[in-house]
SEDREN-274163 format. One record per residue (C-alpha): residue number from 1; x, y negated, z negated. Coordinates in Angstrom, 1 decimal. Example, Ala and Ser with C-alpha at 12.3 -4.5 7.8 and 13.67 -1.06 7.14 Angstrom:
BEGIN
<sevex><num>1</num><east>12.3</east><north>4.5</north><up>-7.8</up></sevex>
<sevex><num>2</num><east>13.7</east><north>1.1</north><up>-7.1</up></sevex>
***
This chain:
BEGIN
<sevex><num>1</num><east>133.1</east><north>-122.2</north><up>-91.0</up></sevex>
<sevex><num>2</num><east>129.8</east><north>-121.4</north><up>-93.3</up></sevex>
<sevex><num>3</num><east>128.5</east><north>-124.7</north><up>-92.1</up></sevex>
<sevex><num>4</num><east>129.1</east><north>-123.9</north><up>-88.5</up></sevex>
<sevex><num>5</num><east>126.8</east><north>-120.8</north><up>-89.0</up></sevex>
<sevex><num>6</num><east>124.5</east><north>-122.5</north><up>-90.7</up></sevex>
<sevex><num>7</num><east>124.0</east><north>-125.1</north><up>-87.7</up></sevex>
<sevex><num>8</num><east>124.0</east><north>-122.4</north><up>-85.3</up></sevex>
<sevex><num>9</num><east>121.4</east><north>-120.7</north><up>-87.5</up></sevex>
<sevex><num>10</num><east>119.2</east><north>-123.5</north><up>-87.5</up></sevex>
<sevex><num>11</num><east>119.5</east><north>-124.2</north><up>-83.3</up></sevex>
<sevex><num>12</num><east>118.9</east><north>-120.8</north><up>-82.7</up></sevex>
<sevex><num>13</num><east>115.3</east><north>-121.0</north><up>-85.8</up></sevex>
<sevex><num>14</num><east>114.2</east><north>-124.2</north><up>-83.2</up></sevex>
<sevex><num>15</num><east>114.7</east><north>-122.3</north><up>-79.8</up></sevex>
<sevex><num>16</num><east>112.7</east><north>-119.0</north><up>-81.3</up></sevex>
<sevex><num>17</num><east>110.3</east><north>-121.4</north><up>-82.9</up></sevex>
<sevex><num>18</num><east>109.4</east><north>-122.3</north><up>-79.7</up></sevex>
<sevex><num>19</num><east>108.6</east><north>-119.6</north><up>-78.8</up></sevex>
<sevex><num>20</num><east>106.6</east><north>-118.2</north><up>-81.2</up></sevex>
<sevex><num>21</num><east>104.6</east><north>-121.5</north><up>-80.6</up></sevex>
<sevex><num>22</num><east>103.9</east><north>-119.3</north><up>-77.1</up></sevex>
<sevex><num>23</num><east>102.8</east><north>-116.4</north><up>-79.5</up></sevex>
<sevex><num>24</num><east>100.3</east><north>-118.5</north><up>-81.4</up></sevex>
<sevex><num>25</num><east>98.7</east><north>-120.1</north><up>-78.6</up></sevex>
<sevex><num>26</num><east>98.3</east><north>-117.0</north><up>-76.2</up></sevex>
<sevex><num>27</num><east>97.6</east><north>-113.6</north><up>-78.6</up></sevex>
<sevex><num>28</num><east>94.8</east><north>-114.6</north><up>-80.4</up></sevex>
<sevex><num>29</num><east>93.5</east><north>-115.0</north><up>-76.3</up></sevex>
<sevex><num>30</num><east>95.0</east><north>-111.6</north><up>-75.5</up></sevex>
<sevex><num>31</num><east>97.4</east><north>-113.8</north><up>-73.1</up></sevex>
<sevex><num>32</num><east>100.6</east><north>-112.4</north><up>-72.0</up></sevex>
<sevex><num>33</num><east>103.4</east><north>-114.3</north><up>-74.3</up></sevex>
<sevex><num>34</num><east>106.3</east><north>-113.5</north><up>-71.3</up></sevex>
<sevex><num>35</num><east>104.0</east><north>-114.9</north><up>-68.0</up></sevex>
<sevex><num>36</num><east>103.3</east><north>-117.4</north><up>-67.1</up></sevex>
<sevex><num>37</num><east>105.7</east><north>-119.6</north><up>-68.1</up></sevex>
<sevex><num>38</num><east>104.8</east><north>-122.5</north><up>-70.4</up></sevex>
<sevex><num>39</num><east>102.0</east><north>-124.8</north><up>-68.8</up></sevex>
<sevex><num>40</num><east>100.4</east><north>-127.9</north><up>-70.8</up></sevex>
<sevex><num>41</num><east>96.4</east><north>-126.6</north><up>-71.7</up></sevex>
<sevex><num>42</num><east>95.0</east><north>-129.5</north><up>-70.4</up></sevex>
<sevex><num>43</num><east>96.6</east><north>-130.2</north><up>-66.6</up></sevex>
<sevex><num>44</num><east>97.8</east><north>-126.3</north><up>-66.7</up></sevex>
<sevex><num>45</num><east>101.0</east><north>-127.4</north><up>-64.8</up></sevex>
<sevex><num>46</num><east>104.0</east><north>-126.0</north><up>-65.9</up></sevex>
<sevex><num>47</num><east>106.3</east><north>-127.2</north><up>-68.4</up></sevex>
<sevex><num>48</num><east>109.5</east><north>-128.4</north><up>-66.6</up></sevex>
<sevex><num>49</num><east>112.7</east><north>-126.8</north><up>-69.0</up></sevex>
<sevex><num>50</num><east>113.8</east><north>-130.2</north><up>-69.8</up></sevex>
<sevex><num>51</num><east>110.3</east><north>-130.9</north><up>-71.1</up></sevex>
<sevex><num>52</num><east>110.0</east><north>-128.2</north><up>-73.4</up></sevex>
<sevex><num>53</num><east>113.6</east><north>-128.2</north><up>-75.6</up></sevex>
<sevex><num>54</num><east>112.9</east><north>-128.2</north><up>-79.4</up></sevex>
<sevex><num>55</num><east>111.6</east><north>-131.1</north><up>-81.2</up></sevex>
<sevex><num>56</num><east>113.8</east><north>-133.4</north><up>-79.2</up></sevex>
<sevex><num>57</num><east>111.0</east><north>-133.2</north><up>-76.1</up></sevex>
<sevex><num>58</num><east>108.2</east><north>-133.9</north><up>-78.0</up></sevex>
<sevex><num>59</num><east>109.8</east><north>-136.9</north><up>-79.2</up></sevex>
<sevex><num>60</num><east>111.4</east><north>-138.1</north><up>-76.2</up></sevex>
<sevex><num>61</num><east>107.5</east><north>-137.8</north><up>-74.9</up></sevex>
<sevex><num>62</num><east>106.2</east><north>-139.5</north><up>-77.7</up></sevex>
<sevex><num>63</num><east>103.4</east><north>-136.1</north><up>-77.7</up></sevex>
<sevex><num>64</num><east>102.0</east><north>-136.2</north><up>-75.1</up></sevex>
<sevex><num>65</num><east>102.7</east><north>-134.3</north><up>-71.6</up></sevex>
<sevex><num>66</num><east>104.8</east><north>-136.0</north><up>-69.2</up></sevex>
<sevex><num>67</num><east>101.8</east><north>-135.3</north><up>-66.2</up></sevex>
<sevex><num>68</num><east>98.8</east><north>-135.8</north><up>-67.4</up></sevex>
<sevex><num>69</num><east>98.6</east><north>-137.9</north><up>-71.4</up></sevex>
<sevex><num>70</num><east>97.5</east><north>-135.4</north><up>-73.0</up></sevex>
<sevex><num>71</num><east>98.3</east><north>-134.9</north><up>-76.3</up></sevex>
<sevex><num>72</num><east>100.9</east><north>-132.9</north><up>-78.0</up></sevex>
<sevex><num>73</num><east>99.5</east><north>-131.1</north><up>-81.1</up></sevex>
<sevex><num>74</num><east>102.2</east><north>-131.8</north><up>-84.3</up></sevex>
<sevex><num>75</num><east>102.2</east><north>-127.5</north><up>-84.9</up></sevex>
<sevex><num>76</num><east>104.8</east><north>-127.5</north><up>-81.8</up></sevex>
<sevex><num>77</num><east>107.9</east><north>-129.3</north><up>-83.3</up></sevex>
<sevex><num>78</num><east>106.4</east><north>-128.7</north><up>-87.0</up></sevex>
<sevex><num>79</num><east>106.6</east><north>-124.8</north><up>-86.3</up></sevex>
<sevex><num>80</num><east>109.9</east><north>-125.3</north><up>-84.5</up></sevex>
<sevex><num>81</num><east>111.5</east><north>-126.8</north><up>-87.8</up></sevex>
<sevex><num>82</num><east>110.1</east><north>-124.8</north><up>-89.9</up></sevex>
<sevex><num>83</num><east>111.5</east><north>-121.7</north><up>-88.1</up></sevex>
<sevex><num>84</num><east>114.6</east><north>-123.5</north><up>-88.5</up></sevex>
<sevex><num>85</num><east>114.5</east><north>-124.1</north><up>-92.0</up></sevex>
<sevex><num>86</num><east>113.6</east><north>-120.6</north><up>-92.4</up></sevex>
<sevex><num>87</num><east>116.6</east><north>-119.3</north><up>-90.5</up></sevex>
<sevex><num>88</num><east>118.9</east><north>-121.2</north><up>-92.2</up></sevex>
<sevex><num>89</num><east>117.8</east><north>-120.3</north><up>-95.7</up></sevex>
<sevex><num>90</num><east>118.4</east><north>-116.5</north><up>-94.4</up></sevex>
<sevex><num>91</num><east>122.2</east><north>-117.5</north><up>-93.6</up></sevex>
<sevex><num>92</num><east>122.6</east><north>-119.4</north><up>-96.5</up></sevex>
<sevex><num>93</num><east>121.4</east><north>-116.5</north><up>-98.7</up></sevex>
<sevex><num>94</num><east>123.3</east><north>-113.6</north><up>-97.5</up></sevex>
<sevex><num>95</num><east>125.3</east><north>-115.3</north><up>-94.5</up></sevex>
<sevex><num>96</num><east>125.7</east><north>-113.1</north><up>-91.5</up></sevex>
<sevex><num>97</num><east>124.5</east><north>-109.5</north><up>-92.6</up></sevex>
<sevex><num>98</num><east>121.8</east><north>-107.5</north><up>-91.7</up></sevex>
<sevex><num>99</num><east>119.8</east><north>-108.7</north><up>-94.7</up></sevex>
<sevex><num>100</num><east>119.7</east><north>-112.3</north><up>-93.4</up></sevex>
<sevex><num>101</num><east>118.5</east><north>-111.2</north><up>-89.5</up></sevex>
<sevex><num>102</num><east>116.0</east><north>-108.8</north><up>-91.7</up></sevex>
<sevex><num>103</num><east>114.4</east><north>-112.2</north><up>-93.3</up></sevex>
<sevex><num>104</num><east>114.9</east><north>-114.1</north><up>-89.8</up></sevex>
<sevex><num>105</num><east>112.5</east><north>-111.7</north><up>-88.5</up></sevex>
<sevex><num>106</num><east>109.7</east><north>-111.5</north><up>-91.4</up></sevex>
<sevex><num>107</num><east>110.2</east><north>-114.8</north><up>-91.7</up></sevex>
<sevex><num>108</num><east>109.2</east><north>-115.6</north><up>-87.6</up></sevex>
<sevex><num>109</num><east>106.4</east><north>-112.6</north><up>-88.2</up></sevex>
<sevex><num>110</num><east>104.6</east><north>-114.4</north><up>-91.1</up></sevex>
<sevex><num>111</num><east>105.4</east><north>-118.5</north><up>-89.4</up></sevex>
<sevex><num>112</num><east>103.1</east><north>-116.6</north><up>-86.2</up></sevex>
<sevex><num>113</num><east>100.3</east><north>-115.3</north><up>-88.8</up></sevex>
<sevex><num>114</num><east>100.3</east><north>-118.4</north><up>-90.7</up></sevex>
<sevex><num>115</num><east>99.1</east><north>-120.3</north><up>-87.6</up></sevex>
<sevex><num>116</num><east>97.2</east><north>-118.4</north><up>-85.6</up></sevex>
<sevex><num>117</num><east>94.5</east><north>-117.7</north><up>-89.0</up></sevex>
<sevex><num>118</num><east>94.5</east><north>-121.4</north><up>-89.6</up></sevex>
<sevex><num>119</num><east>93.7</east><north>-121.9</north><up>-85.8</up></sevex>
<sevex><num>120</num><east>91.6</east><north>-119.2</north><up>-85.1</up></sevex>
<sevex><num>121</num><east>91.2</east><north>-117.0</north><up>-87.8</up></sevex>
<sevex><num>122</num><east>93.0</east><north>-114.4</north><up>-86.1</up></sevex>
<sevex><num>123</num><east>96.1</east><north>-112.1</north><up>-87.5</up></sevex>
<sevex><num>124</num><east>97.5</east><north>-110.9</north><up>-83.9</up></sevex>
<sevex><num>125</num><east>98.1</east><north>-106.5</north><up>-84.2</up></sevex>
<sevex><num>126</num><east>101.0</east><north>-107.2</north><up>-82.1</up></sevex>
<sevex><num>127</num><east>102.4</east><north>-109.4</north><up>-85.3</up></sevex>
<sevex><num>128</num><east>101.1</east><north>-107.5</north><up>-88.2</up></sevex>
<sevex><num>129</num><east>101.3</east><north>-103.5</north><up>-87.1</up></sevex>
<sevex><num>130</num><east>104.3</east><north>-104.3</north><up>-84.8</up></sevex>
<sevex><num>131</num><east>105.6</east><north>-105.7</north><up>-88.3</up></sevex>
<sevex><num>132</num><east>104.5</east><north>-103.4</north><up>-90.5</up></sevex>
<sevex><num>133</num><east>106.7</east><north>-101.0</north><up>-88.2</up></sevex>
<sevex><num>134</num><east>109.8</east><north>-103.6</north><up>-88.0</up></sevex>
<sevex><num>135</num><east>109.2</east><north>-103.5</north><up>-92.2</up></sevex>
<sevex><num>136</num><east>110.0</east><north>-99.5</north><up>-92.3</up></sevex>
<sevex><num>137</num><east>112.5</east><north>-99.7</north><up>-89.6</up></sevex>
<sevex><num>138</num><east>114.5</east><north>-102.7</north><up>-91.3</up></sevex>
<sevex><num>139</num><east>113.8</east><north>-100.4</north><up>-95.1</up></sevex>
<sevex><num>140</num><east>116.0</east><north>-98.0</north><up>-92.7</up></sevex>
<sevex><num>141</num><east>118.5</east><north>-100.2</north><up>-91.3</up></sevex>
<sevex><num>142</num><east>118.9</east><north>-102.4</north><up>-94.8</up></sevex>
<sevex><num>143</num><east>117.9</east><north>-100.4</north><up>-97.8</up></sevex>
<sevex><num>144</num><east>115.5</east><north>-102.8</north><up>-99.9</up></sevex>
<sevex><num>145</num><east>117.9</east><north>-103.7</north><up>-102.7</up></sevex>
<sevex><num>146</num><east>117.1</east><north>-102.6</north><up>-106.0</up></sevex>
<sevex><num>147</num><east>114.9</east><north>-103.4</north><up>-108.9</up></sevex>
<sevex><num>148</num><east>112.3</east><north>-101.6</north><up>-106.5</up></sevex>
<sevex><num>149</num><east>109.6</east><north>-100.7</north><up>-108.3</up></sevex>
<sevex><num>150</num><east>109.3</east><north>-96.6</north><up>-107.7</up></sevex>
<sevex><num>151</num><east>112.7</east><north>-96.5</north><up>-109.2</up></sevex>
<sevex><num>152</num><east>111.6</east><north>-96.5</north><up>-112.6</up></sevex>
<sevex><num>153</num><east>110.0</east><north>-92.9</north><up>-111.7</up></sevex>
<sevex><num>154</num><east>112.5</east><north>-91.6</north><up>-108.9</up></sevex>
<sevex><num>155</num><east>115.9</east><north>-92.5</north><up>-109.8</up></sevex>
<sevex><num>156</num><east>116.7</east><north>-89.0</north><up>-111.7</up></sevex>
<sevex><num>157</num><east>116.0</east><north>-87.8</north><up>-108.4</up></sevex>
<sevex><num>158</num><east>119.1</east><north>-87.9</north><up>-107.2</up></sevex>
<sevex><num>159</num><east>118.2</east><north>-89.3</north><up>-103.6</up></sevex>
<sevex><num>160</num><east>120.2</east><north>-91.9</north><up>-101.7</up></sevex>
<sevex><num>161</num><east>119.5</east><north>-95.2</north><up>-101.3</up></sevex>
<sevex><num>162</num><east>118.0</east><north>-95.2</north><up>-97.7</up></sevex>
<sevex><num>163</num><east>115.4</east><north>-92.8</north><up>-98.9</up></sevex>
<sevex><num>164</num><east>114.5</east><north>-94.5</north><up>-102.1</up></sevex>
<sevex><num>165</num><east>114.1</east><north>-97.6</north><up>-99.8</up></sevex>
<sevex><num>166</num><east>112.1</east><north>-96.0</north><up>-97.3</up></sevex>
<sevex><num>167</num><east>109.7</east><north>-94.7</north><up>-99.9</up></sevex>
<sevex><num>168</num><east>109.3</east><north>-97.7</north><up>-101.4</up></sevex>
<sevex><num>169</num><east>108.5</east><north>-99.3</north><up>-98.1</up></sevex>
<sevex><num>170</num><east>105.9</east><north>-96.9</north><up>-97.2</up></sevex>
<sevex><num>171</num><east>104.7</east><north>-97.5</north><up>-100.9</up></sevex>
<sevex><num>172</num><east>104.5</east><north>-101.2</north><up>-100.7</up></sevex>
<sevex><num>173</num><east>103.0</east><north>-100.9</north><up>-97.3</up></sevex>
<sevex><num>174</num><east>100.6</east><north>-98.5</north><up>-98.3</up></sevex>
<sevex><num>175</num><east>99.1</east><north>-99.0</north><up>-101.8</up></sevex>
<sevex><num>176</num><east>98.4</east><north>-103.1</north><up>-101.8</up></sevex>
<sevex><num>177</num><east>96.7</east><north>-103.0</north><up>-98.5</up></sevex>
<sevex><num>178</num><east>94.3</east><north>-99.7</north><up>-99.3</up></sevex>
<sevex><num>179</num><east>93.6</east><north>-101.4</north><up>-102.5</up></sevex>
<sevex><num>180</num><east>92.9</east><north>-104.5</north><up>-101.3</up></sevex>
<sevex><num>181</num><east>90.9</east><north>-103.0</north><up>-98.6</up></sevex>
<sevex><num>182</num><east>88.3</east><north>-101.0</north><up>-101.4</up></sevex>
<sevex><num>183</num><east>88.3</east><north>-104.4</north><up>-102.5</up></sevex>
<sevex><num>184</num><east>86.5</east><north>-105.9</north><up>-99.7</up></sevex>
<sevex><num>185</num><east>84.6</east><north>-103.5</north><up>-99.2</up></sevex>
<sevex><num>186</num><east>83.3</east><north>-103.2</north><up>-102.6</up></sevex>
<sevex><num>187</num><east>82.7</east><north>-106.7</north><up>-102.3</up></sevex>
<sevex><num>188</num><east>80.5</east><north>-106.3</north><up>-99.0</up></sevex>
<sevex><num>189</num><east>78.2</east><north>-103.8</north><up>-100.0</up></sevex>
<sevex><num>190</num><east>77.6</east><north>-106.1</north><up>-103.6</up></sevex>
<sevex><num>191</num><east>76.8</east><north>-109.4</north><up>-101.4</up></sevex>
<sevex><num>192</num><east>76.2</east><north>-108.3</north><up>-97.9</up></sevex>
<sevex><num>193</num><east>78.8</east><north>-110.4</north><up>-96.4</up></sevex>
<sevex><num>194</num><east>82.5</east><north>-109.6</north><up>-95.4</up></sevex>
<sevex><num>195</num><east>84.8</east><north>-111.5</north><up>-97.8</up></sevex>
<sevex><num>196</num><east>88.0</east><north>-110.1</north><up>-96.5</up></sevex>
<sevex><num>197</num><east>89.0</east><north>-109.0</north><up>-92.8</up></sevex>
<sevex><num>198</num><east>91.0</east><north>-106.1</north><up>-91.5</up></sevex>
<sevex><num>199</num><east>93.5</east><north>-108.6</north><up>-90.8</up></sevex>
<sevex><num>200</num><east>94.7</east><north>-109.4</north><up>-93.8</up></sevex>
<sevex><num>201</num><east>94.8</east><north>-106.1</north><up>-94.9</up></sevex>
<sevex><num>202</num><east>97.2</east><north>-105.0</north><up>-92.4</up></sevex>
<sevex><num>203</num><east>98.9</east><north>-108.2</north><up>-93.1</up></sevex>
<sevex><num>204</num><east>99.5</east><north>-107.5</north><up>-96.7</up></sevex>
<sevex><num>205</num><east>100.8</east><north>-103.7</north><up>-95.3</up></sevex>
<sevex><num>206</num><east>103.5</east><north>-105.7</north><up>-93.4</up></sevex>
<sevex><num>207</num><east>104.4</east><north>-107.6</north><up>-95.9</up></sevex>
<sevex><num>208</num><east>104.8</east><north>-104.3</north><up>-98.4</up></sevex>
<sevex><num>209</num><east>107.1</east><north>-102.5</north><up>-95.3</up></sevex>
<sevex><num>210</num><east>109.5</east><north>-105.4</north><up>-95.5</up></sevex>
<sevex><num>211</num><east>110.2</east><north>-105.8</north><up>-99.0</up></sevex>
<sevex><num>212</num><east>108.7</east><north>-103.0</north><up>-101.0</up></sevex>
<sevex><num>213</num><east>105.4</east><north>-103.1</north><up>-103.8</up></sevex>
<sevex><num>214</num><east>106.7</east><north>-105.7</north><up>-106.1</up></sevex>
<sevex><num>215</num><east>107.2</east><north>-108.7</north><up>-103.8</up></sevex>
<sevex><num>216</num><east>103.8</east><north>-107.9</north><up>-102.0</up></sevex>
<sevex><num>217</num><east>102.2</east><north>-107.9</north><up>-105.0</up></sevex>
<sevex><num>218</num><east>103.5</east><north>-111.3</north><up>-106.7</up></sevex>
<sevex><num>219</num><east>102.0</east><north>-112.6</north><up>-103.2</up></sevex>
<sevex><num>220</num><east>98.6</east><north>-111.2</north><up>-103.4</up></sevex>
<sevex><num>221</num><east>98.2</east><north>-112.6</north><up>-106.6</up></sevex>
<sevex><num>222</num><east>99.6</east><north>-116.3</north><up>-105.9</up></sevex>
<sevex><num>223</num><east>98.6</east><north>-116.2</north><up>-102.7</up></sevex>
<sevex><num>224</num><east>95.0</east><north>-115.5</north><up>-103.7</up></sevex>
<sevex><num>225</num><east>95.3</east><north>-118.2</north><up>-106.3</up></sevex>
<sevex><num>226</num><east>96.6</east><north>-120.8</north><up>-103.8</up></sevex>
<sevex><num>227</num><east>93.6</east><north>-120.2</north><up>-101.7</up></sevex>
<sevex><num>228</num><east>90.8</east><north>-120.3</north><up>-104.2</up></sevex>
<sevex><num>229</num><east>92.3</east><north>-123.8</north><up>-104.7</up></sevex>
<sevex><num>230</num><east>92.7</east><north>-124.7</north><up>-101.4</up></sevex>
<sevex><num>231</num><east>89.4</east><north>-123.5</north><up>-100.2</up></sevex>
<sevex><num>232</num><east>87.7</east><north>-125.1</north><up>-103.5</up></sevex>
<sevex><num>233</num><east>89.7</east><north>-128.5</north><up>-102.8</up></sevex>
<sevex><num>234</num><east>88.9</east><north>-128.0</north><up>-98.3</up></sevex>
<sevex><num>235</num><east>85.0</east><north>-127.6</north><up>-99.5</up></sevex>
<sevex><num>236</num><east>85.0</east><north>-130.5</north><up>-101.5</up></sevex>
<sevex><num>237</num><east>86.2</east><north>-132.9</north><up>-99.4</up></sevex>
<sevex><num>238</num><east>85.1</east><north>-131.4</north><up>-96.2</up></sevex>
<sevex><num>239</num><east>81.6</east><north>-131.6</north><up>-97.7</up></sevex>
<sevex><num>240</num><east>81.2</east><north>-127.6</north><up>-95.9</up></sevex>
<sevex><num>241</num><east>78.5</east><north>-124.7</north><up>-96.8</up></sevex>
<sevex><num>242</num><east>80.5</east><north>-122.3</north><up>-99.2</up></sevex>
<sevex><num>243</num><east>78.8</east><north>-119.7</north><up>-97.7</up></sevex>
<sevex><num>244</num><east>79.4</east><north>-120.5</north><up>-94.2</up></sevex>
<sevex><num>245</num><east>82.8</east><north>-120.9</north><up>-94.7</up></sevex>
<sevex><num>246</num><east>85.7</east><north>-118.7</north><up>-93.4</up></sevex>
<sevex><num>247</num><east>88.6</east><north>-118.5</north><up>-95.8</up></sevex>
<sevex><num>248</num><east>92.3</east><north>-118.2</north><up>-93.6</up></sevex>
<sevex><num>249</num><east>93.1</east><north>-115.9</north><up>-96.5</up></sevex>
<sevex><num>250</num><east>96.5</east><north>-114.8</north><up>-94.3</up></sevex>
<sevex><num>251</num><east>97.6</east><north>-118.3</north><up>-93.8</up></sevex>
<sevex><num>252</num><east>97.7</east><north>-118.7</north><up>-97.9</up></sevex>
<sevex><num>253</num><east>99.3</east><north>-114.8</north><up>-98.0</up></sevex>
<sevex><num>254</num><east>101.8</east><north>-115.9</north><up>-95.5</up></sevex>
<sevex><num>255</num><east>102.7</east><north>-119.3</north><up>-96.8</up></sevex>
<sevex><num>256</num><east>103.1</east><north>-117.6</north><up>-100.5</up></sevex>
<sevex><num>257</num><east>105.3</east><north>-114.9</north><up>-99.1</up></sevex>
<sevex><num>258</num><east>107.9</east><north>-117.2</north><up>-97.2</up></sevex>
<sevex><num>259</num><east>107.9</east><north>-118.9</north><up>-100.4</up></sevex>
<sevex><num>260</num><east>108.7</east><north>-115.7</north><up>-102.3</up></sevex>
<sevex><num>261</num><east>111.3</east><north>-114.5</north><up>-99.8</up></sevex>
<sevex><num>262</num><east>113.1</east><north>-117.8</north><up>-99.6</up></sevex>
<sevex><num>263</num><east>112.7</east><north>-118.6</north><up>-103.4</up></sevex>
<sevex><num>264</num><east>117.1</east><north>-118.2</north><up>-104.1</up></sevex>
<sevex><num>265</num><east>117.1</east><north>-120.5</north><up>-101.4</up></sevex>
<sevex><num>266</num><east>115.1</east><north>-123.4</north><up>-102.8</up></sevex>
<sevex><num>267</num><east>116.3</east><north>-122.7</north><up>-106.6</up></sevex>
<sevex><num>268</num><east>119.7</east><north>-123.6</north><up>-105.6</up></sevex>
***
């Protein structure tokens, strides 16, 4: 029976990997992710249903759209799986319960930030302030489980454990992302160029509404690690202008965080 959920877990990751392949390609444009319906970017005609199921499509297509050749960038079935991965780790972690559908959804929040700051360098509002209220709402629905971090100076208090959640929510949400933000702007008064956007602040505030201070901040760190290297490593071979440069900081926040969140998961 657990396997059953688990496969219906992952069919249902692929079909709302697809579409948040509609949410990378048309917010960063301010496009309306409901209408029209989906339409190849080359030949705008529209994507007949049978051309457009998970993964299996863009095989049986070989990439490339049925009316006109054009190609089929790999992010479509890569995003699909990867939504499916993610939804099955959620299952296979805490199998049908509210803190498995709380993952599936920060999970398909941080797969859409990922790829629309490698694309574009772009972090949609719609993703991270829409999520940084799904984050308190979820801290609501499914207390964020204890050690939280504010514990250690509220548990004498008496309180239950929706409130202690909630505050440490608003606390994760709130004191990572102002931080960060003094940060950057420290940093663009010293050198007279922006070195973080408004983005990823608001990105790292989702990320703290989800799953409290802690988490967020074992992210920030990694995740700022990973994309020194990355950038360093990118430069190098790339043979770019450092200071022309534009780190995706988000896309190395949101690839650290899945990793975090999904970390019981891969350690099993």
């Amino acid at each position: 029976m657990f396997w059953a959920e688990l496969l219906v877990a992952g069919l249902f990751g692929l079909l709302i990997g697809s579409f948040l392949n509609v949410c990378i390609f048309r917010l960063p444009y301010d496009l309306s992710v409901s209408t029209p319906r989906s339409f190849c970017p080359q030949c705008e005609k529209t994507i007949a249903w049978y051309d457009n199921v998970p993964v299996l499509s863009y095989l049986l297509l070989r990439g490339k759209c049925r009316n006109c050749g054009y190609g089929i960038h790999w992010r479509y079935p890569f995003v699909e799986l990867l939504t499916g991965a993610a939804f099955v780790s959620a299952i296979a972690q805490f199998q049908l319960t509210g803190e498995a559908v709380k993952l599936m959804v920060f999970s398909a929040l941080t797969i859409v930030c990922i790829f629309t700051d490698f694309a574009e360098r772009i972090l949609p509002d719609e993703i991270t302030l829409g999520g940084t209220v799904a984050g308190l709402v979820g801290a609501y629905l499914v207390p964020i489980a204890p050690p939280r971090f504010l514990d250690i100076f509220l548990f004498e208090q008496g309180w239950s454990e929706t409130t202690l959640s909630l505050i440490e929510s608003a606390f994760g949400a709130l004191f990572p992302s102002v931080t960060i933000y003094l940060v950057g702007e420290i940093y663009f008064r010293l050198r007279k160029r922006e070195g973080l956007g408004f983005g990823d602040v608001k990105l790292i505030a989702m990320f703290g509404a989800f799953y409290g201070f802690s988490p967020t901040l074992v992210t920030l760190l990694i995740g700022s690690l990973v994309g020194a290297i990355g950038s360093l490593v990118y430069l190098r071979l790339a043979k770019q202008d450092s200071t022309t440069y534009e780190l995706p900081f988000g896309s190395f926040l949101g690839i650290v965080a899945l990793g975090v969140q999904h970390a019981a998961f891969l350690n099993r």
